[in-house]
N, C-alpha and C positions, 0 to 999 in steps of 0.2 A: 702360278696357281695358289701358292701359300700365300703369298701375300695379296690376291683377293679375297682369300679365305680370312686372312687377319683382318682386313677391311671390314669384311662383312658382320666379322664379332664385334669388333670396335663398334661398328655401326648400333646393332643388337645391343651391346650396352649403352651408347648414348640414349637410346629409344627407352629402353627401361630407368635411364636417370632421367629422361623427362615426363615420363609417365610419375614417377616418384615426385617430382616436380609440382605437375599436375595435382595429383590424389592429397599428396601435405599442404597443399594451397587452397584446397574446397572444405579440407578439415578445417584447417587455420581461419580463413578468411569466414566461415559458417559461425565458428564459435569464440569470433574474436568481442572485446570489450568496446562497444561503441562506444560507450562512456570515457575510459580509458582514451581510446584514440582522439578524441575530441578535443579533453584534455592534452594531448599531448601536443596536437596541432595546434590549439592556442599558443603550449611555451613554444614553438618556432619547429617542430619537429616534420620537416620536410615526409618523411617514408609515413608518419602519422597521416598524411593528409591524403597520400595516394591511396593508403588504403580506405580511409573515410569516402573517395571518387569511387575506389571499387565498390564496397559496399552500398553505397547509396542507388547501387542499381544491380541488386540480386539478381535477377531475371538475367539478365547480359553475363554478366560476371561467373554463373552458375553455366550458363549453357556453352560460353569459351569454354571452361574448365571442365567438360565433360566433350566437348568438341574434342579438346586435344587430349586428354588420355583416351579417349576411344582411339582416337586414329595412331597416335604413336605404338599403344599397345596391339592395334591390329598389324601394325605395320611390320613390327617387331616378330611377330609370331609369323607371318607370312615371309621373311625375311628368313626367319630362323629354318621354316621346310624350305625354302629355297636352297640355300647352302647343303642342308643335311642329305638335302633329295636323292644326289646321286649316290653317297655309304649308306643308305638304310632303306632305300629301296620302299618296297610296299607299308615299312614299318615307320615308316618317314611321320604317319599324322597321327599316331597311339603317342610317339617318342616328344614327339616336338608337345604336343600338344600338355604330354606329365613336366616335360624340362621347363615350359612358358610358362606354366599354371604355376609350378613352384614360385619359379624367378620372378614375375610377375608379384603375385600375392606374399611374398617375404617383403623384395626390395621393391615394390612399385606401389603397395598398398599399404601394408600394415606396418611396416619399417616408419614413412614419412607421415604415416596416418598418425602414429603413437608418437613420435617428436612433437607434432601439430600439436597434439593433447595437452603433451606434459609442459612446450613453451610457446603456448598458443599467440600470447602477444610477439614475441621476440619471432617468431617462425613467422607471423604476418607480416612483420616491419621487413622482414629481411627479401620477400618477397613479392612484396607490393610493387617496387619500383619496374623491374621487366615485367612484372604479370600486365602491369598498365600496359605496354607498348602491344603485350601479347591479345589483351583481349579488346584492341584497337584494331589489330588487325584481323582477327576473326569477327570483326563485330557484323558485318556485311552478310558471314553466311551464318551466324547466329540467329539473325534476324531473319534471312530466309526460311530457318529451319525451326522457329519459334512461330511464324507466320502459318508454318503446316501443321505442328502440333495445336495451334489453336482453332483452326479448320475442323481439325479430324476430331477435337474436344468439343466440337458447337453439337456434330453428328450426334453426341451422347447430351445434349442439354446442358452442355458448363460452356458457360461463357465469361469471358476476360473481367465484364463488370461483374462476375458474381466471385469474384475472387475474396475471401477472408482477410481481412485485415489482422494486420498482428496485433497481439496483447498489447491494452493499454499500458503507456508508460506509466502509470500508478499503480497498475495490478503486476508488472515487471519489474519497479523499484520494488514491491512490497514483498514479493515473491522472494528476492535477490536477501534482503534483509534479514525474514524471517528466516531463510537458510542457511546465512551466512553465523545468525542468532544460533542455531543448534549446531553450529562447525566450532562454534565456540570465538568467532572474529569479530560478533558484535554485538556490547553487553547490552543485558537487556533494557539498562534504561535508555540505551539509544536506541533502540530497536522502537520501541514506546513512544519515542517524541518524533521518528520519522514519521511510523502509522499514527500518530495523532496528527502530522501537517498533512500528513494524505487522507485523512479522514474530514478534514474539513470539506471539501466540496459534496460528500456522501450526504452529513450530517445538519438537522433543521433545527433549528431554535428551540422548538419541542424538545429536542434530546436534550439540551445541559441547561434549560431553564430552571432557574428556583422558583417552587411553585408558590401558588398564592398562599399553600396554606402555613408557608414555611417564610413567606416574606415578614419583614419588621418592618410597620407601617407606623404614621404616627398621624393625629386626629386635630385638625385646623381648626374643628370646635372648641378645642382645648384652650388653655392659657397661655400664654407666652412662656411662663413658667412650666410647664407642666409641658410643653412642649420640648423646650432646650431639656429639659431632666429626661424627658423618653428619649431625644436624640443623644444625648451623651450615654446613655447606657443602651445602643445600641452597637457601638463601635465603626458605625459604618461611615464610608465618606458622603453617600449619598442613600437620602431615606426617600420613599413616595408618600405622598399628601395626600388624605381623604375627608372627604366633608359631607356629613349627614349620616352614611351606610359607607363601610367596609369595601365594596364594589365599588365606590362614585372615587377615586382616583381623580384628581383635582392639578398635581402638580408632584415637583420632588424640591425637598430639601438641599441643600448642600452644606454639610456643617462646618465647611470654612467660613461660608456666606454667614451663618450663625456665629460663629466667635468673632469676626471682623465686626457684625451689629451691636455686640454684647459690648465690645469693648470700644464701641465709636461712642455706645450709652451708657462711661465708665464703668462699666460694669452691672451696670442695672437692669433688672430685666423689665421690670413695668415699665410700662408705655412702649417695650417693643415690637414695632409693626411686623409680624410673623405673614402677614397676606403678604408685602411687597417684597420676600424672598423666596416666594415659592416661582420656578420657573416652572413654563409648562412641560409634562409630558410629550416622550417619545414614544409611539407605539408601533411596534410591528409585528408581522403576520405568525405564528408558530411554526409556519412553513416553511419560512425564511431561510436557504442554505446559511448557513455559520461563515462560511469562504464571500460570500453577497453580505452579510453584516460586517463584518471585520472592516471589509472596502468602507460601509457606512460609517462605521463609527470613524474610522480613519480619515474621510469628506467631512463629515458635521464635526470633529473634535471635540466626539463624545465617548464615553466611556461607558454608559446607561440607558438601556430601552425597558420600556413594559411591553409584552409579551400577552397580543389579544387572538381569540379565535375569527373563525367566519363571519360569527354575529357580533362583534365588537365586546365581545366580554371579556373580562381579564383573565388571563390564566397564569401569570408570573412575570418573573424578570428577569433580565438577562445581561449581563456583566460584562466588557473585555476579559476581567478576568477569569471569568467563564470559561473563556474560548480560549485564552491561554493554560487553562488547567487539562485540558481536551490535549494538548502539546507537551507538555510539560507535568502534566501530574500534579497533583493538588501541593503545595508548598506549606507548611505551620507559617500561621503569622504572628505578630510580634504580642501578640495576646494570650497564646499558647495552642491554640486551638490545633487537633490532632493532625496529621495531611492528609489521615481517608477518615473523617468519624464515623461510626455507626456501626462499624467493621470492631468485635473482639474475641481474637480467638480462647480459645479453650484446652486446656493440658491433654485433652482427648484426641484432638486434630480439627476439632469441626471449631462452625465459629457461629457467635451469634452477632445476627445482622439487621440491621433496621429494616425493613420493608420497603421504605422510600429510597433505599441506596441503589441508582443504578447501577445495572447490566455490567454497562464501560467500566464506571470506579472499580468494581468489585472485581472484575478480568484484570484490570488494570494492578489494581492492589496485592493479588494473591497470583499471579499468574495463570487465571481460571483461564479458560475459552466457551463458555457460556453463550448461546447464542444472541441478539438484541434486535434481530428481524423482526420481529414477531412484541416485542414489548421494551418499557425503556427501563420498570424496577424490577428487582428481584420479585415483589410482592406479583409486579404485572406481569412476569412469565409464569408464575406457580397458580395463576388464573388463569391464563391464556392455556397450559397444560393440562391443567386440572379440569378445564371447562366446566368450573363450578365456583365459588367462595366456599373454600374449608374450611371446618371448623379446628378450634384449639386443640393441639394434639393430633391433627393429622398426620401424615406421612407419605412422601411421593417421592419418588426415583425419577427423573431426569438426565438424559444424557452422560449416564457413569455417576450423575452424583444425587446426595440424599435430604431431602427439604424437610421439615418440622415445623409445625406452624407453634410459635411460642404466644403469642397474644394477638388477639383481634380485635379493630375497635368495630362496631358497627358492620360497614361491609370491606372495611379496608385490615390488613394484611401491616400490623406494627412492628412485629418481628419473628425471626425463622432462628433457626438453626441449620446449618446448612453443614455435609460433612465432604469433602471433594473425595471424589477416588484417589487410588493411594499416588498415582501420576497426574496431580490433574490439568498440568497443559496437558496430557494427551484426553481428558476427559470429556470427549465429542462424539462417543459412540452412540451406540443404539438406547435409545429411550422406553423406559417403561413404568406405568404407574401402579402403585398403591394405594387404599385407603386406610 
């Protein structure tokens, strides 16, 4: 009799070391690193790949693992008033039922649930390889019993094709980043240049175009002379050509193409033919995602487009390095030129900022979070808010932070004064204005 009795506890404890089993396997295997394991299965790591097999099929994998801690932990309990039934008599299901609930929920639940947490990868790895064999062979009644809960789920209008898809892996990496950014694991310029390569597919031509009115153009009416002299004080590697009006955009310079001329005509600029270096214009739509141009320029082994609306008008231009600054943050070049211009703070906190300086740069620059739904300049959200053009010397509140209109030309918006709240990554609250 004792030793059915020791059988039977033997028993009772293996039942709650595999229940424990179970519960630290749906924690682990829930919140393990796909990333991680992926990687790991490329260097050769055998238990990385079983658990990539598990994972890659949630639904199976989840319902084993609730299969078997149901039934071991019922087993266990029914097992445990077995034994006790005939010393506790009538008191046999108050006793068993406080002794299971204990022992259960210490050692079955929150004991391998809190291991799973704290060595979530190492807990997966280690357990992957029988969990495979384990949820191989309940797979048969998984499937039956996955078959009836979606039966009894159609009753209520959910059906299998209306199931949610999991969070984009862009809105997942970026998620992971910015968090890992406030744990302190990821400085913020990196954090910067992820959300800038994940910002490329969001982002259209329109957003980091240089506008027309801000382009250096140079005029094919001109003289040979007068030409190279505007192209050399322009610094740029490639200038756009206009002939007659401003709008009529004709062609682009390339001022290697220019010094190779100048000096095949030792030097001389008379009689340099200025038409037969002009090559033609690239134009594309403003709509254009930035992730769909990058591919172009990378096809045509260009570096330069002009930038037209729906009616073929111009509206600017757009640069590789454009869309490298969107990545990487604006760089000084070897000219001196600042890496945000437009942006100068003031001994007070606030800063005064060009009007034409976008949304991105200035988030980008100062740490703001500034919304850019809704507009691409500072100037165009304090419009877009204001639902009006203010006058000099206004004053509005936005989102935790404080606008000042410092000069206006006409109906454009040349520069603010801007003061962030005292936190102002967190400066995404509630909005309100003044005049």
């Amino acid at each position: 009799m004792d030793m059915i009795l020791a059988v039977n506890f033997l028993a009772i404890i293996a039942l709650v070391i595999a229940g424990a089993f179970f519960a630290g396997s749906e924690t682990a295997l829930t919140a393990v690193s796909r990333g991680k394991m992926h990687q790991l299965e490329k260097d050769g790591v055998p238990a990385a790949a079983a658990v990539n097999v598990l994972v890659g099929n949630r639904e199976r994998l989840i319902g084993a693992l609730l299969l078997g801690n149901t039934f071991v932990n019922i087993l266990a309990s029914s097992l445990a008033t077995s034994v006790l039934e005939d010393r506790l008599g009538h008191r046999v299901v108050p006793v068993v039922t406080l002794l299971m609930t204990l022992l259960v929920l210490v050692f079955a639940e929150v004991l391998p649930k809190t291991l799973a947490i704290v060595r979530t990868d190492r807990f997966a790895l280690a357990v992957a390889g029988p969990l495979k064999y384990v949820v191989g062979v309940l797979a048969p009644v998984v499937a039956s019993v996955q078959g009836v809960v979606w039966r009894l789920l159609r009753l209520f209008g959910v059906k299998k094709e209306d199931v949610e898809t999991a969070a984009l892996a862009h809105d997942e990496i970026r998620g992971t980043v910015f968090l890992r950014h406030q744990e302190g694991s990821v400085e913020r310029e990196s954090r910067d240049m992820i959300s800038g390569v994940l910002d490329l597919r969001e982002l259209s031509v329109g957003d980091v175009m240089i506008h027309r009115k801000n382009m250096m153009t140079v005029s094919a009416d001109q003289s040979a002379e007068q030409v190279v002299r505007a192209l050399m004080a322009t610094h740029h590697a490639r200038v756009p050509v206009w002939r007659d009006q401003p709008e009529n955009i004709v062609g682009v310079l390339f001022t290697k193409d220019v010094v190779r001329a100048v000096l095949a005509n030792q030097g001389a600029l008379r009689g340099l033919d200025i038409d037969a270096l002009i090559t033609p214009p690239w134009f594309v739509p403003e709509t254009m995602a930035l992730e769909e141009l990058l591919d172009a320029f990378r096809e045509r082994r260009s570096h330069f487009a002009l930038v037209v609306d729906e009616y073929g008008v111009i509206l600017g231009l757009v640069t590789r390095e454009d869309i490298l600054d969107e990545v990487f943050g604006r760089i000084p070049d070897e000219h001196g030129a600042m890496a945000q211009p437009g942006i100068r703070p003031q001994p007070d906190g606030s800063f005064y900022i060009d009007g034409v300086t976008t949304i991105r740069d200035a988030n980008r620059a100062l740490d703001w979070s500034l919304p850019d739904d809704e507009a691409t300049t500072l100037a165009g959200l304090v419009i877009h808010e204001a639902r009006t053009i203010p006058d000099v010397g206004q004053r509005f509140a936005f989102y935790g932070y404080k606008f000042e209109i410092l000069r206006r030309q006409r109906n454009q918006i040349t520069a603010l004064r801007i003061t962030p709240p005292e936190k102002a990554h967190n400066g995404s609250g509630e909005k309100a204005a003044a005049g």
